[in-house]
C-alpha positions, -999 to +999 in steps of 0.1 A: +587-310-696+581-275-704+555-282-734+536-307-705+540-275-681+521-254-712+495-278-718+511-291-747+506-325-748+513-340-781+541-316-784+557-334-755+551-366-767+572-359-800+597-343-783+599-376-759+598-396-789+628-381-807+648-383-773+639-424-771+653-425-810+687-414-798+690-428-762+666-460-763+667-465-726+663-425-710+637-434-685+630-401-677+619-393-709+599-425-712+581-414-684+571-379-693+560-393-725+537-416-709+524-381-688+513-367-725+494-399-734+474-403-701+467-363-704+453-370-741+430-399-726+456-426-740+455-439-701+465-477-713+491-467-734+501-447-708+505-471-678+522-494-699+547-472-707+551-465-667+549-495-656+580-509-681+600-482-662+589-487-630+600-528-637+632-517-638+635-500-603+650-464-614+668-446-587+670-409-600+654-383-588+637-370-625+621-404-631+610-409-595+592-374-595+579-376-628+564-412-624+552-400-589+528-374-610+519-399-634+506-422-607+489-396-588+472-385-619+462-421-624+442-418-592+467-451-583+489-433-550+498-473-539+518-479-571+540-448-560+545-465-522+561-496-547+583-477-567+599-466-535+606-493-515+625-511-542+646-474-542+654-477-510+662-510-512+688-502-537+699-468-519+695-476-483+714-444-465+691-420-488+672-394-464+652-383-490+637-416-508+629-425-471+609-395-463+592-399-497+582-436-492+567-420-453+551-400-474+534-424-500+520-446-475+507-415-455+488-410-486+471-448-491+471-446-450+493-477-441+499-466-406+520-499-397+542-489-428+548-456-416+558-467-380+588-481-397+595-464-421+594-432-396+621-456-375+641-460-401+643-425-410+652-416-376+680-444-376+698-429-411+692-390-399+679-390-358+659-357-362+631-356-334+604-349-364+610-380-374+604-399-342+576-386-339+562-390-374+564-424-362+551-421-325+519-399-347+516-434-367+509-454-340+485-434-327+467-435-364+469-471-357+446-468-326+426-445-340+418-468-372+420-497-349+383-512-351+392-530-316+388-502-290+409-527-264+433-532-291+442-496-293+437-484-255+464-518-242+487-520-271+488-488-297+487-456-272+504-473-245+535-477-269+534-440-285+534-430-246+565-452-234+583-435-267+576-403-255+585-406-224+617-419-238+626-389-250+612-368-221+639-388-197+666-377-223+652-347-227+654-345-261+621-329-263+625-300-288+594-280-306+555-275-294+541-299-317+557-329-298+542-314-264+510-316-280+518-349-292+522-358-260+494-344-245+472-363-274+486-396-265+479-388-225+440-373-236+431-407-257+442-429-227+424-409-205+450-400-182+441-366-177+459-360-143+495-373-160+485-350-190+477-321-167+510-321-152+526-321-184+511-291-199+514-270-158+547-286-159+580-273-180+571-291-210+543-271-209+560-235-215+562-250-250+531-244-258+531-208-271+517-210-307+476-204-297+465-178-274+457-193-241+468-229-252+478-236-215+448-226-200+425-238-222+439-278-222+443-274-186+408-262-185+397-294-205+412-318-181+398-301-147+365-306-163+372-341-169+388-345-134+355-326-124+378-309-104+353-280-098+374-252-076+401-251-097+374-248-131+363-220-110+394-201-099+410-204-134+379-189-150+377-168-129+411-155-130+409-155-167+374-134-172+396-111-142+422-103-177+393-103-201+357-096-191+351-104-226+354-139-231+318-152-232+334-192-228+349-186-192+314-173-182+300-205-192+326-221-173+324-198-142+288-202-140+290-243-146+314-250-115+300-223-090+268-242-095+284-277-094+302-265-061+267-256-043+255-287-052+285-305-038+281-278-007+321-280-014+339-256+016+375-236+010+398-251+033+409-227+063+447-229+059+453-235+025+452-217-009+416-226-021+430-244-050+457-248-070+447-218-093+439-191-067+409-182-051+375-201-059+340-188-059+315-213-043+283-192-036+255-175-055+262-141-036+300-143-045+287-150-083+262-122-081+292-091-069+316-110-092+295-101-123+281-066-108+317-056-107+327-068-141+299-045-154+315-015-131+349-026-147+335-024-178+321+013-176+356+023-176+366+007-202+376+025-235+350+004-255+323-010-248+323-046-237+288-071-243+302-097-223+294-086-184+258-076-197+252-106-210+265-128-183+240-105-158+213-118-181+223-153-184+230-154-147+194-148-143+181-173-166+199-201-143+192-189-112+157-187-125+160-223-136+168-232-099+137-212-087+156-185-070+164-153-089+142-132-066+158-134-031+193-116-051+182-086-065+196-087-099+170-065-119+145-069-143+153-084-175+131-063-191+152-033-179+182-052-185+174-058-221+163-027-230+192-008-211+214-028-238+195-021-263+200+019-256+242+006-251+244-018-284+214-013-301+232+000-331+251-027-335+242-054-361+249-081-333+218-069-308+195-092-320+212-121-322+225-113-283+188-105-274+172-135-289+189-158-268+171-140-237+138-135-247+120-164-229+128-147-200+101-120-210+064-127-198+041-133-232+020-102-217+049-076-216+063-081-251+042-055-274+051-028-242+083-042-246+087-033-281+071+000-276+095+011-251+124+001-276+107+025-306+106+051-281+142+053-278+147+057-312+152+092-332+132+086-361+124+118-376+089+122-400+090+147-427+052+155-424+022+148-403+009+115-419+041+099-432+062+072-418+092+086-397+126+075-409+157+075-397+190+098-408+218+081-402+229+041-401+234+036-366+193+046-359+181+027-393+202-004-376+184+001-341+148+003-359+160-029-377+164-046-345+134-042-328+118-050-365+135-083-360+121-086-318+087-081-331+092-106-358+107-127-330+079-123-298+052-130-327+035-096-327+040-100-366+019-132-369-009-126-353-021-098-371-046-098-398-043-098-434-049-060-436-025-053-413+000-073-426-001-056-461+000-022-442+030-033-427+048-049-459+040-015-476+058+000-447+087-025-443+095-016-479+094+018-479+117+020-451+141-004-475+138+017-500+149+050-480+177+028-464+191+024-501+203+060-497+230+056-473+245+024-492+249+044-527+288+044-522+286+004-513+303-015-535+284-045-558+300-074-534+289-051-502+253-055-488+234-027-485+226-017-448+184-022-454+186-056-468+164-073-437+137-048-438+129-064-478+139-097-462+109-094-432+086-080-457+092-114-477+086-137-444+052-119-442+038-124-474+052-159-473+024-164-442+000-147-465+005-172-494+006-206-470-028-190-449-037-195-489-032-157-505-022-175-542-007-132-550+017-129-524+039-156-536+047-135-564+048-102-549+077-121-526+094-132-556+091-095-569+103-082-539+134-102-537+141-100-575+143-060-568+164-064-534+183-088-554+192-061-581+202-034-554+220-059-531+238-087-563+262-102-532+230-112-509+232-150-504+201-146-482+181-131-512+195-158-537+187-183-512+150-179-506+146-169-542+161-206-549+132-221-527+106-199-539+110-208-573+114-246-563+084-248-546+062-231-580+082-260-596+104-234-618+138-247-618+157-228-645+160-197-629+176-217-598+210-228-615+219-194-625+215-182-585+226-213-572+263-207-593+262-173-585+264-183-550+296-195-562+297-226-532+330-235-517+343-268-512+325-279-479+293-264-492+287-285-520+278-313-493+263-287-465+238-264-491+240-287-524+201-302-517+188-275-526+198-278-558+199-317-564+166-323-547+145-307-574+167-303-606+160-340-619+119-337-604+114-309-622+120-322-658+155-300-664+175-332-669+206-313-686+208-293-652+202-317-630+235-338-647+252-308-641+245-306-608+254-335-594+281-332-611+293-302-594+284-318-562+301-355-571+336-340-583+340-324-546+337-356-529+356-374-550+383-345-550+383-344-513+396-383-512+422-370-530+429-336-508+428-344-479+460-370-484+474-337-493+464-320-462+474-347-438+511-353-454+513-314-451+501-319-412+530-342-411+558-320-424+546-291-400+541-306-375+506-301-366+497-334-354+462-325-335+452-320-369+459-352-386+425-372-366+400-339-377+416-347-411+406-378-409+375-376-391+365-349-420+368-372-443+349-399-427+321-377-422+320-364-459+325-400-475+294-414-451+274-380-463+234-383-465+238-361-494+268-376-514+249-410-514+218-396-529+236-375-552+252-407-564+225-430-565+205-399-579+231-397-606+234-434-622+194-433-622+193-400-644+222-413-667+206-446-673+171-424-681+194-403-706+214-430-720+201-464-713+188-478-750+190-448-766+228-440-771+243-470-753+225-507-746+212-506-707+243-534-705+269-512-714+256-479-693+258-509-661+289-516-671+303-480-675+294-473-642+306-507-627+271-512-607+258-548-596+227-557-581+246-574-555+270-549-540+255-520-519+281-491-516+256-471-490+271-470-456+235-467-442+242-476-400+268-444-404+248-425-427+257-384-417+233-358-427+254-325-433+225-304-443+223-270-436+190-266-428+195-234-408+209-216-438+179-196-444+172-165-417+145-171-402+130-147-376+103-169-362+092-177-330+105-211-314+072-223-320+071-220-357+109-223-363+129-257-375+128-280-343+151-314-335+119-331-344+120-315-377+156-326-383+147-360-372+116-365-396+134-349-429+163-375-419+141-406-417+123-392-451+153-388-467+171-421-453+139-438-468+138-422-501+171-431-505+165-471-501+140-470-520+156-451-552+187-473-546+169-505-545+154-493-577+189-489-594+201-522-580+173-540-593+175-525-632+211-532-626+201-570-625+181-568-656+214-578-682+227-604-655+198-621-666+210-633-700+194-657-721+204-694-710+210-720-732+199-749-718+167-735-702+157-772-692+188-786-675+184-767-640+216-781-627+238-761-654+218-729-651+228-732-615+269-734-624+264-708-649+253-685-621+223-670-636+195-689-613+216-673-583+211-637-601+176-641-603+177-650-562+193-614-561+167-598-578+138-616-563+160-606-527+162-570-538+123-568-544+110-583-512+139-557-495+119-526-517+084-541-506+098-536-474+109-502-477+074-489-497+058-500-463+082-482-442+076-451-465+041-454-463+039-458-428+058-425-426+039-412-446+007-415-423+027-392-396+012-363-419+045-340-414+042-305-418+074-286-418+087-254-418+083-233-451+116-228-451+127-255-429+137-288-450+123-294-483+100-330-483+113-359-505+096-367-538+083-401-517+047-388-512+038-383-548+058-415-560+034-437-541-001-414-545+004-417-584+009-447-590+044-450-600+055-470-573+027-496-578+040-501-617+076-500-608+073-523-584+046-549-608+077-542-635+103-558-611+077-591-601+076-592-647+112-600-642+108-625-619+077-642-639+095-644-673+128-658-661+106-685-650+089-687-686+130-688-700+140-718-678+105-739-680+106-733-717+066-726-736+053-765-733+039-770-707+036-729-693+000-722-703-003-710-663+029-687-665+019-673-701-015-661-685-001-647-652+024-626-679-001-617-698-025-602-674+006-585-657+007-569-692-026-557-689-028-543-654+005-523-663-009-506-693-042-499-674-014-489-645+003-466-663-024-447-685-039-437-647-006-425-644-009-407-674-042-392-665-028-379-631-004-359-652-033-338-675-041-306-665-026-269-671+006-268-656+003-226-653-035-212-655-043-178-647-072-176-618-088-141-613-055-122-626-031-141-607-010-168-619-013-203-606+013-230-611+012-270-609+046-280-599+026-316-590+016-321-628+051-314-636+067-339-615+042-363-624+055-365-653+083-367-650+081-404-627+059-414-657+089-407-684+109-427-655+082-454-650+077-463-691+119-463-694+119-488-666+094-506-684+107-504-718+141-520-700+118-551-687+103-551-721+138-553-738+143-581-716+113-603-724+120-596-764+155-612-754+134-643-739+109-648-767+132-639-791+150-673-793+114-694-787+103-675-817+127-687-841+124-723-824+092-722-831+095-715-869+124-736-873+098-768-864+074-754-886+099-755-915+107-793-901+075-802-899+063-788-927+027-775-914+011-743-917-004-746-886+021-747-854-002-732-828+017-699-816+018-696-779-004-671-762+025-651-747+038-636-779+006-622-789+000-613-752+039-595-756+027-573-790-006-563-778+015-545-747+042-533-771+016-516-792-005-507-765+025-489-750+038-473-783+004-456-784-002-444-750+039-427-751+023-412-785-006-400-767+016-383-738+042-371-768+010-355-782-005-342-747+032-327-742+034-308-775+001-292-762+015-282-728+041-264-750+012-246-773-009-232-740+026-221-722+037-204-758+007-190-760+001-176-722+003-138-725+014-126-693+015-090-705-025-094-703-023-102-668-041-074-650-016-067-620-052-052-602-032-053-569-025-016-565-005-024-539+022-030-567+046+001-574+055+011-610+089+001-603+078-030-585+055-040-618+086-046-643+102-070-617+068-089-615+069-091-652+105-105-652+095-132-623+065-149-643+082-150-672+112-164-656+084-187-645+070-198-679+101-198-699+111-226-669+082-243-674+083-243-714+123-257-709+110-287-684+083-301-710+105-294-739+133-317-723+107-345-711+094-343-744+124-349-768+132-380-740+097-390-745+104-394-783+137-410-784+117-439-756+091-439-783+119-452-811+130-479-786+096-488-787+092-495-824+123-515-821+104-541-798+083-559-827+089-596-823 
């Protein structure tokens, strides 16, 4: 055990060995042998091994837990649920093999199981915890139940009677069984019975989260829509803590809800059951005027009451009647906070919210009544005045961000905008002083002025300035080496690059990023969505790799999470579990990263290191089985994750989300229709008996070809649905989400010879099963198929010429376009070399027919059928044109070798010295990118061009 604990794995199996020499039947030992074979990838070896133990039923604890890890290991948790049951068959009264077996079908999720084996825990040991392990069952029952009915009549209704059970003994001990309780009552939308329990004793339980009481009780008056008492309880809790910005919400909510209901206190009575209730504007008005009076007393300064006061206004002015009460200007308002919080990194985000309720026509005043607040202090006539101290250069970075905000920014001119880029800079630059003693994982206080300078010069390059896109990348590169912990600077950097089409610099950010767990899912597309298109194939592998081993780890964890949920106790926890892994296995993302995947590995592998049969197998794909779960498909994209200081009417909008959704839904179908359908390619085996229809219909092969002809019309369908979207002409955001590859698969012409590759298929498996006789019509249709796809794919080839950098009037120019051209040809020609390998395996067998009857017959002069030489012209016609590319590539490499960006006269004097070297660093990041992505497609290009050569009939 101790050499498996080091690592050691062979050690432990010759230790095992020896042991099994002496005592032939140790189990244990057996066991941990097996261990050391599955860790040294001997995984058949291994489970028979396990699997002769587990025959004969041990009951000790060593073989148990060490089969147990095996098993787990194995990725096989239901064989562990076996080996326990036939344990505690043998020793009934044992606590602990019980609360094992609960604890192996937790992990496969057999809820029913559970139920009874929580019972019969309770029977042999009646601790409350596990009761309720199996009460919590049955409520995983309703919640997987797919018959809502089933679980609102049947499930919950049970779980509640066995509550209620042990609330008429009292027996009821710990918090977690109130909650429990309260769950059960929530999900059968008993929410008066549930709000008793938790006002009633049972409800002094809950003590673990601040405010637990108040907060479910708040939950079920609002599903009650018992207004007065939603009132008086927010009321009564903003009275404790003027901070609490939820309670406002809630205040506001029910005073409104009571106007509208014109609801009266009652005369005699308390107004509700929480204390007094506010039911009129004026009362809401003084309420929040003397939480602000409050709050001037206070020892620190609270943003809540201000806020309210603000938002206050914003609904009254919603109803059309903020005048008649007197509650200020906003204008006044804001700025009066500003001179409170202004210093505070939080101001803008507070403000933001509010500034709609500023006329258009007041916001450059606005922002000049700000600045004048401000201490800046100029050293000399002419020059920019700075600030001295952190808490001033954070107010001047606020109203930077306003005016970036209210649009004063973007509707400047070009000269202007430079002018205030320059200044922007400088005043990042002097803001570097007062973070010298920050350390490397800290950012440094200026970071958004280089940021905002950035956002500018990104409108310069989209209004079509081709320089600024480098100066931003120069600008970020230097923040970047001031500031090594700021995700925002790696972030855009990551798009920036993306968008010139340079992805090598990218995987170096991205992993310095170092994404957690969730993120892999929520931030991964920025990374997946361009490795493969931009020809870096190693780093696109390696991506989705990253990305694939969290969701397949999270199957794993989250077992882990919810049997720790169950052992603590925290029930509420065990559906979010649940629900998180739902939402994670139905992920937009992880489905394209899969499909995504299999395409790149068959592109790597297919024919060249493995037959296309055996790369289909590996990854146990089939045309016919669709592992997509497209009506629940859940897109976890971040798309916020990039600050973004724009007005609403330029920022990321629902419609946006919407769009890049559909895009990406129909990218998806259309790439995975594309792997089904090579998938189908080796189902379609040479038949034997190509004449006798019947048998080919046993054999199953005619029904294959069905699939495939299926799967076609299905991607027909689904190029007209992308096309169609297509017309909408969406714009989005520059750095809202990035657009699919779905535009330029259909305008160069891949999708035209991908698709005219599948219909090949379709027209050759006919030619296999009518045999050559009497075919002359087939043979012709084949044959012209062939020619269209070579003329198909040499336009192709011509869509990809061009420089991929050039320099235009001292400023660099890239072609990401050309680049990812090229890349769907090296995709389009392997898809057609696969068909290709298919029709050798068709004529193959005619061929030798063919001679065999010449040898019979013994003539010179069989007439060959017209397919064959129809077959060789395309072979050789292909062979040259991936020769031609090969050649076209190697002179991509000379130019990019040869480009001397040194020369490039950097004639913008608005460069700095210091600025210059990181300019220098960005474009050659740039070409060395560019030089790595035809290298790769290149070497793929020649190991196709073997294949090729192999194809002579």
């Amino acid at each position: 055990a101790d050499y498996l604990d080091n690592g050691n794995n062979k050690m432990a199996i010759q230790q095992a060995d020896k042991l099994l020499k002496k005592h032939k039947d140790l189990h244990c030992a057996k066991v941990l042998k097996a261990i050391g074979l599955q860790r040294t990838g001997k995984q058949d070896e291994a489970y028979a091994l396990a699997q002769e133990v587990a025959a004969l039923e041990p009951t000790d604890d060593n073989s148990l837990q060490a089969l147990t890890i095996l098993y787990r290991e194995m990725h096989r948790p239901e064989l562990v649920t076996k080996l326990y049951e036939a344990a505690v068959k043998k020793v009934p009264n044992s606590e602990e093999y019980h609360s094992h077996l609960f604890m192996a079908y937790a992990r496969v999720g057999e809820y029913k199981k559970m139920q009874q084996a929580g019972m019969a825990l309770y029977k042999i040991v009646p601790k409350n915890p596990y009761y309720f392990w199996s009460v919590m069952s049955l409520i995983m029952q309703s919640i997987s139940a797919q018959d809502e009915n089933l679980s609102k009549t049947m499930f919950l209704p049970l779980a509640e009677r066995m509550v209620e059970k042990m609330v008429k003994e009292d027996k009821i001990e710990a918090e977690a069984e109130v909650e429990l309780y309260y769950m059960i009552l929530e999900r059968l939308e008993k929410y008066k019975e549930a709000l008793d329990v938790v006002r009633g004793k049972l409800g002094e339980k809950l003590t673990s989260e601040l405010q637990s009481r108040e907060n479910k009780c708040m939950a079920m008056y609002k599903k009650l829509h018992r207004w007065p008492e939603c009132n008086a309880l927010a009321r009564r809790l903003l009275l404790k803590n003027s901070d609490d910005w939820q309670f406002y919400i809630t205040y506001f909510d029910s005073v409104f809800q009571l106007i509208d209901e014109s609801w009266t206190p009652p005369a005699e009575d308390e107004h509700s059951l929480e204390g007094e209730v506010h039911c009129s504007i004026k009362q809401a008005v003084n309420f929040i005027e003397e939480r602000i009076t409050e709050e001037s007393k206070s020892s620190r300064p609270l943003r809540g009451p201000y806020l309210a006061k603000l938002e206050l206004i914003r609904r009254l002015r919603h109803r059309g009647c903020n005048d008649e009460y007197k509650l200020g200007d906003p204008e006044e308002l804001m700025f009066q906070y500003f001179k409170k919080f202004g210093d505070k990194p939080c101001c803008f985000t507070d403000l933001k919210v509010f500034v709609d309720l500023l006329p258009p026509s007041q916001y450059t005043k606005f922002i000049r009544q700000l600045l004048d607040v401000i201490p800046l202090v100029a050293a000399a006539e002419n020059e920019v005045a700075l600030p001295g101290d952190i808490k001033v250069l954070q107010q001047h970075l606020c109203v930077v961000q306003l005016s970036r905000l209210l649009g004063i920014y973007h509707t400047m001119e070009k000269k202007q905008k430079l002018v205030v880029v320059r200044e922007l800079m400088l005043r990042y630059r002097h803001g570097l002083e007062f973070g010298k003693s920050c350390l490397k994982t800290e950012l440094q206080f200026s970071d958004y002025y280089c940021l905002l300078a950035v956002h500018l010069l990104l409108d310069l390059w989209l209004e079509g300035e081709e320089a600024a896109v480098w100066q931003c990348l120069t600008l970020l590169e230097e923040g970047l080496s001031h500031s090594p912990s700021n995700a925002q600077f790696k972030l855009l950097l990551i798009r920036i690059y993306c968008r010139l089409g340079a992805f090598e610099p990218v995987s170096e950010l991205y992993s310095s990023l170092d994404a957690k767990h969730i993120q892999h899912d929520t931030i991964g597309y920025l990374l997946t969505r361009y490795a493969g298109s931009l020809g870096h194939y190693a780093a696109a592998s390696q991506s989705c790799n990253f990305a694939l081993r969290f969701f397949h780890s999270n199957q794993k964890d989250t077992s882990e999470y919810i049997i720790q949920a169950y052992k603590y106790g925290a029930f509420e926890k065990i559906p979010e579990f649940i629900a998180f892994r739902n939402r994670l296995n139905s992920s937009l993302h992880f489905a394209q990263v899969r499909t995504e995947r299999m395409l790149l590995d068959l592109l790597l592998e297919a024919n060249i290191s493995t037959s296309l049969e055996e790369s289909i197998k590996s990854m146990s794909l089939s045309p016919e089985e669709d592992d997509i779960p497209w009506k629940d498909l859940r897109d976890n994209r971040d798309l916020t994750v990039l600050f973004s200081w724009d007005p609403k009417d330029r920022d990321i909008s629902e419609e946006h989300r919407k769009h890049s959704l559909e895009e990406e839904t129909l990218w998806l179908r259309i790439r995975s229709l594309t792997l089904r359908l090579v998938s189908g390619l080796p189902t379609l085996g040479h038949t034997i008996q190509p004449k006798n229809s019947e048998k080919t219909a046993e054999n199953g092969v005619s029904s294959k070809i069905d699939t495939i002809r299926a799967l076609l019309q299905q991607l027909e369908a689904a190029v007209d649905s992308g096309k169609k979207f297509l017309e909408q002409k969406i714009q989005y955001p520059v750095l809202g989400p990035p657009p699919t590859r779905m535009a330029g698969f259909f305008s160069n012409g891949s999708c035209q010879c991908q698709t005219s590759l599948f219909y090949l298929v379709s027209d050759i498996y006919e030619l296999d099963t009518n045999g050559l006789e009497d075919s002359a019509e087939i043979q012709e249709r084949i044959g012209n198929s062939f020619k269209s796809l070579v003329e198909r794919l040499t336009d192709l080839f011509n869509k990809c010429k061009g420089d991929l950098i050039e320099v235009r009037d001292g400023t660099l120019k890239t072609h990401p376009n050309l680049l990812e051209n090229l890349v769907f040809f090296v995709e389009t020609i392997s898809i057609a070399l696969w068909v290709s390998s298919y029709c050798d395996s068709v004529l193959r067998p005619f061929k030798s027919n063919l001679q065999k009857k010449k040898k019979k017959k013994k003539e010179s002069s069989v007439a060959m059928p017209p397919v064959f030489t129809h077959f060789l012209d395309y072979v050789t016609e292909l062979q040259t044109l991936t020769s031609n590319v090969i050649d076209h590539i190697k002179g991509l490499e000379i130019i990019l070798t040869a480009l001397k960006l040194e020369e490039l006269s950097l004639k913008d004097t608005l460069l700095l010295q210091e600025e210059k070297k990181f300019t220098k660093t960005v474009q050659g990041k740039v070409q060395s990118s560019y030089h790595h992505s035809v290298q790769e497609i290149g070497e793929l290009l020649k190991k196709r061009l073997d294949t090729i050569k192999k194809l002579k009939i």
